[in-house]
DSSP file (Angstrom, degrees, kcal/mol; ACC not computed):
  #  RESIDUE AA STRUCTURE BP1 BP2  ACC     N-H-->O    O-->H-N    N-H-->O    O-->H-N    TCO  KAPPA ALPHA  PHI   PSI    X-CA   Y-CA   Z-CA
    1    1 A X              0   0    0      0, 0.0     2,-0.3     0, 0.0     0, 0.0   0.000 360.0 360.0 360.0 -30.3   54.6   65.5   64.1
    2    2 A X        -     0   0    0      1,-0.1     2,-1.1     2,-0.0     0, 0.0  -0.467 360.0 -43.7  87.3-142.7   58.2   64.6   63.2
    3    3 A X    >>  +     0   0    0     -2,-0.3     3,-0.7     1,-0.2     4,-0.6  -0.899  56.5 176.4-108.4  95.1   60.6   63.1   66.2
    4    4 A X  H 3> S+     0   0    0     -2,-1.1     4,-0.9     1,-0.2     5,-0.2   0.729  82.0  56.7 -82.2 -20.3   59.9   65.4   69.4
    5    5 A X  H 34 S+     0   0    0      3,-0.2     4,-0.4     2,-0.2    -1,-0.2   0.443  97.5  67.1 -94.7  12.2   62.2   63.2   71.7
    6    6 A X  H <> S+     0   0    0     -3,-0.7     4,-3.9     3,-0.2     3,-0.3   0.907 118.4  24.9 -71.9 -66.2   65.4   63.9   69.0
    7    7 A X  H  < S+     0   0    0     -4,-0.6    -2,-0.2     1,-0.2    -1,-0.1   0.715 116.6  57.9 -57.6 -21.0   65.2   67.3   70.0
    8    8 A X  T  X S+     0   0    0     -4,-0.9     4,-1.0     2,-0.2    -1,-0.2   0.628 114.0  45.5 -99.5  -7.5   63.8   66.9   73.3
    9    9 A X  H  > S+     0   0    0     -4,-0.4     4,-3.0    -3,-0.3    -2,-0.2   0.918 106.7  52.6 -77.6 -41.8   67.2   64.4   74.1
   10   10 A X  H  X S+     0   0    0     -4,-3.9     4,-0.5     1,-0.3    -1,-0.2   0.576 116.2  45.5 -91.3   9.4   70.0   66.5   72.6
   11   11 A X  H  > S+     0   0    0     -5,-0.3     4,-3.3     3,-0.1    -1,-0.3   0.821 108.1  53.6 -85.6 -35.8   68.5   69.5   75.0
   12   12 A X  H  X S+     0   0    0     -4,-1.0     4,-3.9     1,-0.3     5,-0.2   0.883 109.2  54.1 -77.9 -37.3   68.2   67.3   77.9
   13   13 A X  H  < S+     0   0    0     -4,-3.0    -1,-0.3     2,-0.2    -3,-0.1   0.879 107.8  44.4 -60.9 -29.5   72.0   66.4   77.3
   14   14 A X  H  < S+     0   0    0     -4,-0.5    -2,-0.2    -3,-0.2    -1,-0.2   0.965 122.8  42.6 -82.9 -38.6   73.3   69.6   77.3
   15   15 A X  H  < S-     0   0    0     -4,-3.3    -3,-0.2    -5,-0.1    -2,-0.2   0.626  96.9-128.0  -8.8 -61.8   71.0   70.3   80.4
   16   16 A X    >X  -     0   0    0     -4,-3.9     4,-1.5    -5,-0.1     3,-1.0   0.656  22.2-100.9  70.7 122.3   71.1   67.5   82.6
   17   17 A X  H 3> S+     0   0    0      1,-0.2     4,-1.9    -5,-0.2    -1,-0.1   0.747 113.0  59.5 -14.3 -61.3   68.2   66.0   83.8
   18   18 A X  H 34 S+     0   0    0      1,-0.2    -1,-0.2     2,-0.2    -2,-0.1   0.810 106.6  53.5 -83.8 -15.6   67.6   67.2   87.3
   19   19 A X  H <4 S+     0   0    0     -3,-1.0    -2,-0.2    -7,-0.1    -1,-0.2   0.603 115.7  42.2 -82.0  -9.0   67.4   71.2   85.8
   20   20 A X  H  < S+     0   0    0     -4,-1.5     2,-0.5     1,-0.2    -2,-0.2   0.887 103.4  66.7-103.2 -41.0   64.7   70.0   83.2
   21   21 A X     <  -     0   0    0     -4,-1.9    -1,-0.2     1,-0.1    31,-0.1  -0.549  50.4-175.1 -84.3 124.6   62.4   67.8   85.1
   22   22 A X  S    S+     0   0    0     28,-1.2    29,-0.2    -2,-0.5    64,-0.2   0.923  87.7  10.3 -62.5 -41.0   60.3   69.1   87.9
   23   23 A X  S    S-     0   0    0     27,-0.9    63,-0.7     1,-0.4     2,-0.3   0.866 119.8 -75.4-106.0 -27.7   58.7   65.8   89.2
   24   24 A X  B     -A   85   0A   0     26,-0.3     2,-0.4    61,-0.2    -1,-0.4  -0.990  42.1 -75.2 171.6 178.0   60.7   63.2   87.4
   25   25 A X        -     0   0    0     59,-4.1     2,-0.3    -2,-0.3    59,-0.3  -0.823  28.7-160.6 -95.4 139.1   61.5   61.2   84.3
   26   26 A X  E     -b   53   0B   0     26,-2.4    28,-0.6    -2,-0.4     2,-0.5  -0.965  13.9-159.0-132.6 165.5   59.4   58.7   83.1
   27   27 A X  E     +bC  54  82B   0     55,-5.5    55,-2.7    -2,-0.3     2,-0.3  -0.992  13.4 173.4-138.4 125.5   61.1   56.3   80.7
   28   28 A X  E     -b   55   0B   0     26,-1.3    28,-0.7    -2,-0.5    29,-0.2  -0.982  39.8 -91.3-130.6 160.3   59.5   54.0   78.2
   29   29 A X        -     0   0    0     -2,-0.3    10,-0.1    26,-0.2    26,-0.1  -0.210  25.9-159.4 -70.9 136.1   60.8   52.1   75.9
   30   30 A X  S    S+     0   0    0     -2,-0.2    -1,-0.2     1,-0.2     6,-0.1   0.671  83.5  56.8 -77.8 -33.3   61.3   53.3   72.6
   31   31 A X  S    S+     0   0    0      4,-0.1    -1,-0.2     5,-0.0     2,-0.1   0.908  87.9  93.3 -89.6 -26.2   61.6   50.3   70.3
   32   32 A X        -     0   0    0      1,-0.1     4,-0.3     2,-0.0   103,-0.1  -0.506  68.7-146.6 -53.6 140.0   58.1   49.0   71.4
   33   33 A X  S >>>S+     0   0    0    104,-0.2     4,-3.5     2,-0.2     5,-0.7   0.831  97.8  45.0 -67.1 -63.8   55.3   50.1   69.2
   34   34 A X  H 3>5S+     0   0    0    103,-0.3     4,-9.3   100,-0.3     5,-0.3   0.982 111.6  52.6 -57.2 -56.1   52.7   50.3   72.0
   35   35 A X  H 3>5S+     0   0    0      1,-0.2     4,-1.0     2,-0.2    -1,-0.2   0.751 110.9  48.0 -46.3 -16.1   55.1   52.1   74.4
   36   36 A X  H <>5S+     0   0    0     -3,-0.7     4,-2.7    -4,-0.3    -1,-0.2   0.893 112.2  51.3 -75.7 -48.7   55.7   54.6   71.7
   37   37 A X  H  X>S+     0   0    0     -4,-3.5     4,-3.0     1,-0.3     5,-0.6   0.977 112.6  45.0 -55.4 -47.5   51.9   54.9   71.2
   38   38 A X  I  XXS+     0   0    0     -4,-9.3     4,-3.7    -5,-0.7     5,-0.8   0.958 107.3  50.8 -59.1 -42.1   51.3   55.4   74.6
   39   39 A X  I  X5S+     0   0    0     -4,-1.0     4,-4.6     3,-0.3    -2,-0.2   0.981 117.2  51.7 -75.5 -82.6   54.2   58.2   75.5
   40   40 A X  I  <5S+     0   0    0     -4,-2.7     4,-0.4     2,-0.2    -1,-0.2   0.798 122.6  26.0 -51.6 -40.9   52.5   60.1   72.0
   41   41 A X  I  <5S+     0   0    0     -4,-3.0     3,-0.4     2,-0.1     4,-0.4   0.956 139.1  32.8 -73.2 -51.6   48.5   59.9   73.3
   42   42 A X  I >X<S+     0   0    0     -4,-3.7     4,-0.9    -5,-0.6     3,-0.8   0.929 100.4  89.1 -78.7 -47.6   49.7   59.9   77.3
   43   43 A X  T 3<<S+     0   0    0     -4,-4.6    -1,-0.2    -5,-0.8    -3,-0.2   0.534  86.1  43.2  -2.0 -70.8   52.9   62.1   76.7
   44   44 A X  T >> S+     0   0    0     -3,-0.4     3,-3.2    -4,-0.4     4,-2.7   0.856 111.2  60.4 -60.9 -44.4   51.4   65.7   77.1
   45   45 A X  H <> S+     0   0    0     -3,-0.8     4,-2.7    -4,-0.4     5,-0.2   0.875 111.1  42.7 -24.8 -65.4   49.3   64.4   80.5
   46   46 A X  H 3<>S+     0   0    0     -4,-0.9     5,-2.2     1,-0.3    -1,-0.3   0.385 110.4  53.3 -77.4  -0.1   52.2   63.7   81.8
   47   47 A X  H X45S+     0   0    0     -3,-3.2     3,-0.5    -5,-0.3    -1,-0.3   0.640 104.9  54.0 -80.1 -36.7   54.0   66.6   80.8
   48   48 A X  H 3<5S+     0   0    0     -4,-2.7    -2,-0.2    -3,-0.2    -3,-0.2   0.978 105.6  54.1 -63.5 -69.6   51.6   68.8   82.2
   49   49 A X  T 3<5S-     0   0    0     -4,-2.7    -1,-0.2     1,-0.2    -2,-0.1   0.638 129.4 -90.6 -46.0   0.4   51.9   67.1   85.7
   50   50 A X  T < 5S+     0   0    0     -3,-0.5   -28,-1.2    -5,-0.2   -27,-0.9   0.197  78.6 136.6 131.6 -48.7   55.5   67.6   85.5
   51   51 A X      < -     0   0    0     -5,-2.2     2,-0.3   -28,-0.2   -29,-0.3   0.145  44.6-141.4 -43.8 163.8   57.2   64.7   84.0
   52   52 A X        -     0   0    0    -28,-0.3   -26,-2.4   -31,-0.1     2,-0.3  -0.850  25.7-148.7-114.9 141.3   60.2   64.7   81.2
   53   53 A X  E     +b   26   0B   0     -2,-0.3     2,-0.3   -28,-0.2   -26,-0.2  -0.766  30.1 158.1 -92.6 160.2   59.3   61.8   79.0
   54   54 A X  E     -b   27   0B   0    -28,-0.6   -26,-1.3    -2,-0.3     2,-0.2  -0.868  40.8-109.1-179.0 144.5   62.6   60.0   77.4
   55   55 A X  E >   -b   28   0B   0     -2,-0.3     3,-1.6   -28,-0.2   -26,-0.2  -0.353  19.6-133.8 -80.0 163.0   63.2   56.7   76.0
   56   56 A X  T 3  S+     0   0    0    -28,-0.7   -27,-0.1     1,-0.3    -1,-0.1   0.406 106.8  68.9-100.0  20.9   65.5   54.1   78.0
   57   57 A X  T 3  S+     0   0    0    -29,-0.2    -1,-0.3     4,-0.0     2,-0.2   0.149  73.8 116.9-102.7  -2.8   67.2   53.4   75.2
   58   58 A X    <>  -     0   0    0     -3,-1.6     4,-3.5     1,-0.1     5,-0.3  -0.311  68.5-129.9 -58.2 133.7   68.7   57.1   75.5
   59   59 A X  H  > S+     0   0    0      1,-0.2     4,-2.0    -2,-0.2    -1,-0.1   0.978 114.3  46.1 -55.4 -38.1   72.9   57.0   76.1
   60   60 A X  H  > S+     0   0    0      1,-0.2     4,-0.7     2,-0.2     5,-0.3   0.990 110.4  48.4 -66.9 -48.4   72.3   59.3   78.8
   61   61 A X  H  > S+     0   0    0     -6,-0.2     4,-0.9     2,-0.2     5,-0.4   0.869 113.0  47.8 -32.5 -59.9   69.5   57.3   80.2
   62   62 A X  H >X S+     0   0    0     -4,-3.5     4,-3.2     1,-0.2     3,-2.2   0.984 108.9  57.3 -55.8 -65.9   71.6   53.7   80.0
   63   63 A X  H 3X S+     0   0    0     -4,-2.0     4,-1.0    -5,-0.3    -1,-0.2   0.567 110.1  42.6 -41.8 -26.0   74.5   55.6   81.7
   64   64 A X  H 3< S+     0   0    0     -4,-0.7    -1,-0.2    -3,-0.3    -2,-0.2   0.027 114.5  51.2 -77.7   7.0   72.1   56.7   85.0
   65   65 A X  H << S+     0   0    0     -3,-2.2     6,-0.5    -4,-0.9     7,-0.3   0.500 111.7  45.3-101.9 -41.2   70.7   53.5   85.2
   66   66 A X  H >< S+     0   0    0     -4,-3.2     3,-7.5    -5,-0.4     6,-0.2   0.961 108.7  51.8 -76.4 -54.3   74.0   51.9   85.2
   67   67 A X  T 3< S+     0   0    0     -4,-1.0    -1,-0.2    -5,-0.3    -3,-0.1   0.880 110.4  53.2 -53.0 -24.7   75.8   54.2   87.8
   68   68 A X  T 3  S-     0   0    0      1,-0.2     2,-1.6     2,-0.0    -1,-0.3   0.583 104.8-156.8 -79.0  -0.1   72.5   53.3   90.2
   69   69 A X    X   +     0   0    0     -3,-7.5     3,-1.5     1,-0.2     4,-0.4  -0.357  65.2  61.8  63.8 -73.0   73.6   49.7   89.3
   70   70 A X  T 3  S+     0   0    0     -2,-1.6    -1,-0.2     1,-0.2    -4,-0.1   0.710  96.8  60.6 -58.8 -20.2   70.6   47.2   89.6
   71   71 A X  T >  S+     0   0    0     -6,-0.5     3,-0.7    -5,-0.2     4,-0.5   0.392  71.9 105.3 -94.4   9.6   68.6   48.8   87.1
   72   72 A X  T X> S+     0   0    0     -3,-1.5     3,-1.6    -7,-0.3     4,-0.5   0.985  80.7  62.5 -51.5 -65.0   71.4   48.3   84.0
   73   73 A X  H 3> S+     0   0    0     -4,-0.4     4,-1.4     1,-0.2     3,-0.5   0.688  81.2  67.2 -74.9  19.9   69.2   45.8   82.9
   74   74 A X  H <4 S+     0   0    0     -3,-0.7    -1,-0.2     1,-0.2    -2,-0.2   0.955 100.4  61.6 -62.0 -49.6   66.2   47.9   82.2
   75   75 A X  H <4 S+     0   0    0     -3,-1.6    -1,-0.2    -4,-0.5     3,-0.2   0.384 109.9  36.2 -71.3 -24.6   68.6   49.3   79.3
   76   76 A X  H  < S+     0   0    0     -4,-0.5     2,-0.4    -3,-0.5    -1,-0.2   0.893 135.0  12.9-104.1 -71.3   68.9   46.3   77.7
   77   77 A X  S  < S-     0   0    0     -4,-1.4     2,-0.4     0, 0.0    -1,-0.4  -0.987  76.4-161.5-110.0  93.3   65.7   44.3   77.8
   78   78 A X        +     0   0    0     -2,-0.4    -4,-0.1    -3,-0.2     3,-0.1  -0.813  19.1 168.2 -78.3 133.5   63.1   47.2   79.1
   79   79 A X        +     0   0    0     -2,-0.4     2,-0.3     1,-0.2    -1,-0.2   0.321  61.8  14.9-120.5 -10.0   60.2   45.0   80.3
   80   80 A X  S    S-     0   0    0     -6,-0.1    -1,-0.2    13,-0.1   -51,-0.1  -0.970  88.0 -82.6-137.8 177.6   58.3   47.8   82.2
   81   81 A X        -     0   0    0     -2,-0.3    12,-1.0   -53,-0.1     2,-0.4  -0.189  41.8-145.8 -45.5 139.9   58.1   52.0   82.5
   82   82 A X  E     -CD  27  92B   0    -55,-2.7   -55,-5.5    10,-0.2     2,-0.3  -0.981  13.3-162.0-116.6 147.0   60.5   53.9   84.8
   83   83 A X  E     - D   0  91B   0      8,-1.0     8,-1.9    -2,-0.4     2,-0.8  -0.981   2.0-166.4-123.4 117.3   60.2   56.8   86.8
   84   84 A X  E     - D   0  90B   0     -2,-0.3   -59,-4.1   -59,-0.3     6,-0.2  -0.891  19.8-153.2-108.7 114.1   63.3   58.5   87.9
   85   85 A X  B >   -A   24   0A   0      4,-3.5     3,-0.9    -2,-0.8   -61,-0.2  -0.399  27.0-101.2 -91.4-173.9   62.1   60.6   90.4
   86   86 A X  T 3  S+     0   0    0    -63,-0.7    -1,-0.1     1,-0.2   -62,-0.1   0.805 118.7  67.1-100.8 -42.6   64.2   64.4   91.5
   87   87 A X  T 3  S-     0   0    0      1,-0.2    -1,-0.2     2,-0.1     3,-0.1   0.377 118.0-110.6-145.9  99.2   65.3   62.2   94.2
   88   88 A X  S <  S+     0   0    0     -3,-0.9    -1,-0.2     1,-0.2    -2,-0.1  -0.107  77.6 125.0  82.2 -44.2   67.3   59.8   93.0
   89   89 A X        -     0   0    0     -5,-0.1    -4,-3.5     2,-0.0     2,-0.4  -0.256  47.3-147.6 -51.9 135.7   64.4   56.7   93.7
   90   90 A X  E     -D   84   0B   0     -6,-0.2     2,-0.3    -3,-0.1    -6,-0.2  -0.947  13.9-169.5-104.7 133.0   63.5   54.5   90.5
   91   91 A X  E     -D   83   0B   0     -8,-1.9    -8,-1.0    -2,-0.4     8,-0.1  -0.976   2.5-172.7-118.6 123.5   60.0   53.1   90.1
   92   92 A X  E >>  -D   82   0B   0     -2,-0.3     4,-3.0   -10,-0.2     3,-2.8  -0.135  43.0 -10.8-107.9-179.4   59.0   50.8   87.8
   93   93 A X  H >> S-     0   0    0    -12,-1.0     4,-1.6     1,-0.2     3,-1.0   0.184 127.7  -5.1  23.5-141.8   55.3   49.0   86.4
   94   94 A X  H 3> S+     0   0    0      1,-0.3     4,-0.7     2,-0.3    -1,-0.2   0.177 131.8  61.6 -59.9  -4.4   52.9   49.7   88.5
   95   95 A X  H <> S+     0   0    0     -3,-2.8     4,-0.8     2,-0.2    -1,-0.3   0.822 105.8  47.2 -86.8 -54.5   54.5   51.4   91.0
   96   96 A X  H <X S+     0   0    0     -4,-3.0     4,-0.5    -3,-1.0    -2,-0.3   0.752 110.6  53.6 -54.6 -41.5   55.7   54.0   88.8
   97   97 A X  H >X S+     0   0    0     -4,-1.6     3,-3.9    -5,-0.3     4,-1.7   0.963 105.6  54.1 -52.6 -86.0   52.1   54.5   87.2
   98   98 A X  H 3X S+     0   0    0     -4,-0.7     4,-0.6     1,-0.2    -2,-0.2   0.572 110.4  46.6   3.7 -47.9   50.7   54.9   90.5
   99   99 A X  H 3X S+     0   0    0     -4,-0.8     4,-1.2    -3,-0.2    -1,-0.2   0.546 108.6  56.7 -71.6 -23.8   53.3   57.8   91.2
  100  100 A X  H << S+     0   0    0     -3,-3.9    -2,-0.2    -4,-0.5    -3,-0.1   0.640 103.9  47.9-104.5 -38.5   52.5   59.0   88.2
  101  101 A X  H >< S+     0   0    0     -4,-1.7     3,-1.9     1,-0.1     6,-0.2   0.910 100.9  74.9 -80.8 -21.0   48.4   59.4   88.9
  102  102 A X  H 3< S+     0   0    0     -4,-0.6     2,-1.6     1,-0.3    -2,-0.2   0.990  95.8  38.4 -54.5 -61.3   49.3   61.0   92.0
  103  103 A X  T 3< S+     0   0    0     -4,-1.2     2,-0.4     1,-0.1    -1,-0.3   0.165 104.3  88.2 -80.6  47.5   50.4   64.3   90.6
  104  104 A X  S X  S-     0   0    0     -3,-1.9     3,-5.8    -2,-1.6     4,-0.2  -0.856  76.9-141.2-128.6  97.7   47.4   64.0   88.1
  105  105 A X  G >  S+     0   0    0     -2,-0.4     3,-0.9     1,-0.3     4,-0.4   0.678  96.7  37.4 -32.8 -46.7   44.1   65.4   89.5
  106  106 A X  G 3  S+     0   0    0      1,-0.3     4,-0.4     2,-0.2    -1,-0.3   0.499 121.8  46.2 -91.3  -5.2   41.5   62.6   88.1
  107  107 A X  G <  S+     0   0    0     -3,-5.8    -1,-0.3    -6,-0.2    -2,-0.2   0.218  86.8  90.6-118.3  46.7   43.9   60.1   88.7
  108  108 A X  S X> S+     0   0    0     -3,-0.9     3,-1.8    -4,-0.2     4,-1.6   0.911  86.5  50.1-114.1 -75.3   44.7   61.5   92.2
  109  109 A X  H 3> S+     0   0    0     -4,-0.4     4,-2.6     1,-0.3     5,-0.2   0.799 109.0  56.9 -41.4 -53.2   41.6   59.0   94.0
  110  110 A X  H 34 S+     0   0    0     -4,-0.4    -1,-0.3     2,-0.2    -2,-0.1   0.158 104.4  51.2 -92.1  42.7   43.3   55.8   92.1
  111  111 A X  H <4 S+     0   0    0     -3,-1.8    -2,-0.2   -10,-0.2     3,-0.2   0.712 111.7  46.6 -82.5 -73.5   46.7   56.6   93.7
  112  112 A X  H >< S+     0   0    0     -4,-1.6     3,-3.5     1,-0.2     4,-0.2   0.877 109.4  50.7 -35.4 -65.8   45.2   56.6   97.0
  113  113 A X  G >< S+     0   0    0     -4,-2.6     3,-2.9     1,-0.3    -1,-0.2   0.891 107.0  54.9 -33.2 -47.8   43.2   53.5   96.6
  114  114 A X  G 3  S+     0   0    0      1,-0.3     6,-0.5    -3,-0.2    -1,-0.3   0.491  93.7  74.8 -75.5   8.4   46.2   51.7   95.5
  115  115 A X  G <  S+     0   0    0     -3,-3.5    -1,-0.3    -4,-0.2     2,-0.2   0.570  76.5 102.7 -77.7 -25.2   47.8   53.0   98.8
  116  116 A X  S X  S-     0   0    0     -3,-2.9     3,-3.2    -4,-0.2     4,-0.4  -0.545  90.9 -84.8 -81.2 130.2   45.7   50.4  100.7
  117  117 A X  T 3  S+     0   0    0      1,-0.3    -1,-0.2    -2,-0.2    -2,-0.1   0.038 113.5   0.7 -53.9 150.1   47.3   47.2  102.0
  118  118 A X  T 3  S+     0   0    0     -3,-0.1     3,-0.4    -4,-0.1     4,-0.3   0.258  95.8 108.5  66.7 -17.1   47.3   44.9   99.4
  119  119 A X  S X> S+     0   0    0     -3,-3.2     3,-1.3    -6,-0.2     4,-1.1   0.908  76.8  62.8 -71.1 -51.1   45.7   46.9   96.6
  120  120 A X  H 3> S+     0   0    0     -6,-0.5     4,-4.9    -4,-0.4     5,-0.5   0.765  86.1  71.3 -21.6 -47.6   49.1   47.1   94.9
  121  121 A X  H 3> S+     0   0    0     -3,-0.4     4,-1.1     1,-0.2    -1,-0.3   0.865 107.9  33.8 -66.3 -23.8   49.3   43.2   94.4
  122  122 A X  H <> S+     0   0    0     -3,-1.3     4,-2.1    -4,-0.3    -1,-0.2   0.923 116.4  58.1 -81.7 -48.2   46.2   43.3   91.3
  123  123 A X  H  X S+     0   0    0     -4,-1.1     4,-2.8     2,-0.2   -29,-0.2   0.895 109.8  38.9 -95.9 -55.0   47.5   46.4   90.4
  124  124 A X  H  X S+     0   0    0     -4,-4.9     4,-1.9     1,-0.2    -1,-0.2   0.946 115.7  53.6 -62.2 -41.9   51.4   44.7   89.7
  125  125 A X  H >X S+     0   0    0     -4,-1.1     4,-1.4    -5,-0.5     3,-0.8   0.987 100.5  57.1 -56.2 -57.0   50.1   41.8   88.3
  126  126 A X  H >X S+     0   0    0     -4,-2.1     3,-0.6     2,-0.3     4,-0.6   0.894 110.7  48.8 -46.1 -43.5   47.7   43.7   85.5
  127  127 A X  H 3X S+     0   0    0     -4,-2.8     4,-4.8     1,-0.4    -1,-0.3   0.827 104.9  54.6 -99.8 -20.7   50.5   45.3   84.2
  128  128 A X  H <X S+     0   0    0     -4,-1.9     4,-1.8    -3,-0.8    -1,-0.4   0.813 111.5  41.4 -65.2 -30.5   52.7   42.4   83.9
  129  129 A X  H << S+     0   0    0     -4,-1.4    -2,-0.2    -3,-0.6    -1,-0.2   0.412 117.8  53.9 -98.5  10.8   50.4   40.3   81.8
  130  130 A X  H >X S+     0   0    0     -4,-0.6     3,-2.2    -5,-0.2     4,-1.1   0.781 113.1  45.4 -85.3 -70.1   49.9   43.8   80.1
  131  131 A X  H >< S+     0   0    0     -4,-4.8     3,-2.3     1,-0.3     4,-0.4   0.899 105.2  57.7 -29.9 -74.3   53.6   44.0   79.7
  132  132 A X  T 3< S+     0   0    0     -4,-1.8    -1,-0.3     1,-0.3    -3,-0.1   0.521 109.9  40.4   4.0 -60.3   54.2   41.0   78.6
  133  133 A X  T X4 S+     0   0    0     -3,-2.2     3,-2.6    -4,-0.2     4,-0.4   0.099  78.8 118.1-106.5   5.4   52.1   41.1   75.8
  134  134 A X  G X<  +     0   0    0     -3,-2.3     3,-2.2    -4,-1.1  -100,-0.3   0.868  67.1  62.6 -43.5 -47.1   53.1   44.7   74.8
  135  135 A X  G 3  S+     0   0    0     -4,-0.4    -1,-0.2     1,-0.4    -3,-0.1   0.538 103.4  53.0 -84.0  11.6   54.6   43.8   71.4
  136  136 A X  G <  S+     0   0    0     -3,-2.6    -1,-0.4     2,-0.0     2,-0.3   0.492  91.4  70.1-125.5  13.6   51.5   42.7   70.3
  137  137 A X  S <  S-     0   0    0     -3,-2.2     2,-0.5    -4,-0.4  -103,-0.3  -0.778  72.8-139.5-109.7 158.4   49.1   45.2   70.8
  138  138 A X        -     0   0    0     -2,-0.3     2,-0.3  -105,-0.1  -104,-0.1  -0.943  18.6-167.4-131.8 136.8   49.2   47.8   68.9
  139  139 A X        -     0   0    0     -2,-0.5  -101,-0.1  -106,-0.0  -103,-0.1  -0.899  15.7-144.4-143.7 143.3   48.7   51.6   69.2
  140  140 A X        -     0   0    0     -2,-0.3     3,-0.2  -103,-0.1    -2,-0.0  -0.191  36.9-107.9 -75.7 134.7   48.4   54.0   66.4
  141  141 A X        -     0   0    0      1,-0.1     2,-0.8     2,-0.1  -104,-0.1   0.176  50.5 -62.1 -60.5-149.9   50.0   57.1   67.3
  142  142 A X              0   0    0      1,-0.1    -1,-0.1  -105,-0.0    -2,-0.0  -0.655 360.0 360.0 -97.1  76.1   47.9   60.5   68.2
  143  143 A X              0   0    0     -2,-0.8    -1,-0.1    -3,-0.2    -2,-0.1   0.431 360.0 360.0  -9.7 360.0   45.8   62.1   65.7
């Protein structure tokens, strides 16, 4: 299958960002093994719905992270996803998933749910002790 974000970076550079992605970015980290695994089984979903996938270890990526300022250290030490949404907003963990099932038809219902006061708080947690533990689960990339 070869590299698909080598190519799909040096376009996105000459581009820019807000002419290639319709709904957003989402950014995972690249040097994790699971996050890779996921972005290569999850990728296309989320391509279809809209998304640009890109790692946050991308130059451009660190350089829009820094100029929004609080989010430099995502760049450094990634400990969850990002979503850079068309405008301007970053969403991270669980928030960002969440965003991310909206524009997805079957995950459309658990968007909503998670819409409900409080539903968020299980939701943030799971993915921190998921996070957490990322560099030791392992997933094989996409057949």
């Amino acid at each position: 299958m070869g590299d698909p974000t080598g190519r799909r970076n040096a376009l996105l550079r000459c581009a820019g960002w807000r002419t290639v992605s319709g709904a957003g970015w989402l950014l995972y980290d690249g040097k994790c093994g699971f996050c890779r695994g996921l972005a290569d089984r999850w990728g296309g979903l989320a391509q279809r719905a809209g998304f640009t996938l890109a790692e946050l270890q991308a130059e451009w990526v660190r350089e829009r992270l820094v100029r929004d300022g609080g989010a430099a250290d995502a760049t450094v030490a990634p400990d969850e996803l990002l979503l850079l949404l068309p405008d301007d907003s970053v969403l991270g963990g669980a928030d960002a998933l969440m965003e991310l099932c909206r524009h997805i038809w079957w995950g459309w219902p658990l968007w909503l749910l998670s819409r409900f006061p409080g539903a968020m708080l299980p939701l943030r947690w799971l993915y921190r002790r998921v996070a957490a533990r990322r560099h030791r689960l392992a997933v094989g990339a996409a057949p």
